[in-house]
C-alpha positions in Angstrom: 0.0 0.0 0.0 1.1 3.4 -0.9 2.0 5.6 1.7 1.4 9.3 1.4 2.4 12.5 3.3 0.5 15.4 4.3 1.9 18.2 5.7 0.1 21.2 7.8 1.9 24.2 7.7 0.8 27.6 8.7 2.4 31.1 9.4 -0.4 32.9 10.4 -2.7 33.0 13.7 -3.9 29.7 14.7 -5.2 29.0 18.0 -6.5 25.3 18.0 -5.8 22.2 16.4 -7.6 19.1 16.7 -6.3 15.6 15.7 -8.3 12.5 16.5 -6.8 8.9 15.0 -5.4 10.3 11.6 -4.4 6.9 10.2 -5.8 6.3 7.4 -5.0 3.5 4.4 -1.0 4.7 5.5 -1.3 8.3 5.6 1.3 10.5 7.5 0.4 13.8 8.8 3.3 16.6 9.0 2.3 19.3 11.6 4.4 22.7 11.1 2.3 25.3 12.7 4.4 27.8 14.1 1.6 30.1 15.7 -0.6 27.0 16.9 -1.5 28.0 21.2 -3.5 24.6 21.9 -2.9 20.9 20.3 -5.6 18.2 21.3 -3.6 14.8 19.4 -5.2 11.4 19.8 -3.8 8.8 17.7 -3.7 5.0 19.4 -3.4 3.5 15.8 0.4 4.1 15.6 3.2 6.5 14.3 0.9 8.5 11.7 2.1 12.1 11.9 5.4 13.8 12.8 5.2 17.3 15.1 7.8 19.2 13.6 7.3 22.9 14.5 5.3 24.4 17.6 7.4 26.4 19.9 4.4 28.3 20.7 2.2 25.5 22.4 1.0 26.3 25.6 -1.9 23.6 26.6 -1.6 20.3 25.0 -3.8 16.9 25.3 -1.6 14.2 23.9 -2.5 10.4 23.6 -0.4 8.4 21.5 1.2 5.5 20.6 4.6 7.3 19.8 8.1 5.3 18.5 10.1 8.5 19.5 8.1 10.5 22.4 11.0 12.7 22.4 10.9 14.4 19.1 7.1 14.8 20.1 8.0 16.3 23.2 10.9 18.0 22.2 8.4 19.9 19.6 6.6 21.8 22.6 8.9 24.0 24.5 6.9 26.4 25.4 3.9 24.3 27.0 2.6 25.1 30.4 -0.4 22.5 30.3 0.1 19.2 29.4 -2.2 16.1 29.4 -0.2 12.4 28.8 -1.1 9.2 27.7 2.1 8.0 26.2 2.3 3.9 24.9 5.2 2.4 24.2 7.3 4.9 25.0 11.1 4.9 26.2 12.6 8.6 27.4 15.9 8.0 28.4 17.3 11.3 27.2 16.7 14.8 29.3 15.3 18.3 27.2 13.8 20.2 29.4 10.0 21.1 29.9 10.9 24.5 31.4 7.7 26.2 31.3 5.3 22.6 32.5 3.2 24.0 35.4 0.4 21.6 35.5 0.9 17.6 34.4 -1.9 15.3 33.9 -0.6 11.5 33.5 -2.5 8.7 32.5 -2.8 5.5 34.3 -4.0 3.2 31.3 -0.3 3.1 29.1 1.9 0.4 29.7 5.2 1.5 31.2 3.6 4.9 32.6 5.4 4.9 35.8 8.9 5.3 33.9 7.3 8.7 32.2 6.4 10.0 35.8 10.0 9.7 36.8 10.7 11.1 33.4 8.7 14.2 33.7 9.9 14.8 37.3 13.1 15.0 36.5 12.3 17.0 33.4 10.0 19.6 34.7 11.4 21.4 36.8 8.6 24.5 37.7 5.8 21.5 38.1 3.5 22.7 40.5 0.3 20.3 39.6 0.6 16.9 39.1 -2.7 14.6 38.5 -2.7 11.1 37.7 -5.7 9.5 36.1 -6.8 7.7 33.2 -8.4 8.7 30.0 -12.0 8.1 28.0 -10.7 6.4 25.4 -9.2 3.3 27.2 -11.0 1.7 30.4 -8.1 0.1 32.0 -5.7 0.8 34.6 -2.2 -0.3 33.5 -0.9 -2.0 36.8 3.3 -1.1 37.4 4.9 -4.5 36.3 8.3 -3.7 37.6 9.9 -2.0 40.5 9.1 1.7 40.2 12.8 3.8 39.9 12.1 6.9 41.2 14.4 9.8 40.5 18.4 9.8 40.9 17.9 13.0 42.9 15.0 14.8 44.4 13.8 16.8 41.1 13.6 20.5 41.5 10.0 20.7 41.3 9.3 18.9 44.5 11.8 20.7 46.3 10.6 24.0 45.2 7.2 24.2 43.3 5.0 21.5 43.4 1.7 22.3 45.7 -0.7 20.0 44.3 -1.0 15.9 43.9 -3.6 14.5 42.9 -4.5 10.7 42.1 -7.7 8.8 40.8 -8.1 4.9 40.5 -5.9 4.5 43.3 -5.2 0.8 44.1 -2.5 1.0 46.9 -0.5 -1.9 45.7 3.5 -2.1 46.7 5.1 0.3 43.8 1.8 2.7 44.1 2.5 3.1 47.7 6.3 3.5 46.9 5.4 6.3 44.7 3.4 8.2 46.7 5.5 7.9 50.0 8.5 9.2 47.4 6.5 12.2 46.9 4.6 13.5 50.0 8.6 12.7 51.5 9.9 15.2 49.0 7.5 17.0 48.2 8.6 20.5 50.4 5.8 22.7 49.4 3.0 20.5 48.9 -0.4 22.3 49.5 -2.9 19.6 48.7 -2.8 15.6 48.1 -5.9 13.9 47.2 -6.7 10.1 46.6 -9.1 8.4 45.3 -9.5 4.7 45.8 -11.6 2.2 43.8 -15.2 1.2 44.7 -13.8 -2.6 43.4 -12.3 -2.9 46.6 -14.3 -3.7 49.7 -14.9 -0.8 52.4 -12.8 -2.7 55.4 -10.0 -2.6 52.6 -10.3 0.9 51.1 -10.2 2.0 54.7 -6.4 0.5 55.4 -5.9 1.8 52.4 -6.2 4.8 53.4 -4.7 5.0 56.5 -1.3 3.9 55.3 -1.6 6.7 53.0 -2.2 8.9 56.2 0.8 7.0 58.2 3.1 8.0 55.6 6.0 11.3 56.4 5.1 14.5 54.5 7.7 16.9 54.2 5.6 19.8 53.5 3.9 20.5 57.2 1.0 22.3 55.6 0.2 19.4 53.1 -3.5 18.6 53.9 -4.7 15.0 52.8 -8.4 14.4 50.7 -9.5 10.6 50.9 -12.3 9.2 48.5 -13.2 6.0 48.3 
């Protein structure tokens, strides 16, 4: 099958761009906006475009199944808003998300708790940071490995980050080691919230939640929300 290229270039004043899936019979989509302020890309069928040219991205909803995350990162310096449902992606390489002030991760990619530890240790002005899950996939992708947090404490939990927030909340070993990692380091921490599954029983939820609570916070201020 033939594949073809199309490329979306623009000079002039766009705000909004919306991509939903764009494979199609082996199509590739070039993005080259220059001017574009807000990117909504959702494409779980594969590689089919290649973000070339959008320094001026500030909000961006990106789920993907992306070969090379970093070039697709790499393309949005600017962005202060980001919302991450990455598969099959490996970061090994730091670039810097200098202006990231709010992070929403999803919880449904394979190999998402690697990308946490990525975008800790590349954002360093993080002040929000939500985990989740997203409408298009219904599952929860449980950590297979042990989670390996950060070399260092990242300079966003020393210095900036005042929200955590985490839905579908399961509690299990690595879950738990992540969230002890943060409330630990996170120094100006504001507000954590959890929210734990209705799957589990109430006697259950309930120890769930009081090892959260049991756990050191560095921030003295930090004030705990429990759902579930």
């Amino acid at each position: 099958m033939l594949e073809t290229t199309t490329t979306i270039c623009h000079r002039g004043s766009i705000m909004k761009f919306d991509i939903f899936n764009p494979i199609k019979y082996g199509n590739m989509i070039v993005i080259n906006v220059p001017s574009l302020k807000y990117l909504s890309l959702v494409d779980f069928n594969g590689d089919s475009y290649l973000c070339e040219n959008m320094p001026e991205v500030i909000e961006a909803i990106v789920k993907v199944v992306h070969k090379s995350p970093m070039k697709l990162l790499g393309s949005l310096p600017s962005v202060k808003n980001l919302y991450l449902c990455l598969t099959n992606s490996v970061l090994q390489h730091q670039i810097g998300i200098y202006h990231l002030v709010h992070l929403e991760l999803c919880q449904d990619s394979p190999g998402w708790w690697g990308l946490l530890t990525w975008m800790l240790d590349n954002s360093p002005k993080l002040q929000v940071l939500k985990l989740g899950k997203c409408k298009e996939r219904c599952f929860i992708s449980s950590i297979e490995s042990h989670w390996r947090g950060p070399i260092s404490v990242p300079e966003c939990l020393r210095l900036h980050l005042s929200t955590f927030e985490w839905k579908y909340y399961n509690g299990r070993d690595e879950e738990k080691k992540i969230v002890a990692y943060i409330l630990k380091n996170a120094r100006q921490l504001k507000t954590a919230a959890f929210s734990v599954q209705r799957v589990f029983p109430m006697k259950e939820r309930f120890q769930k939640h009081k090892e959260v609570v049991s756990l050191h916070r560095a921030s003295s201020s930090c004030k705990l929300m429990l759902d579930g």
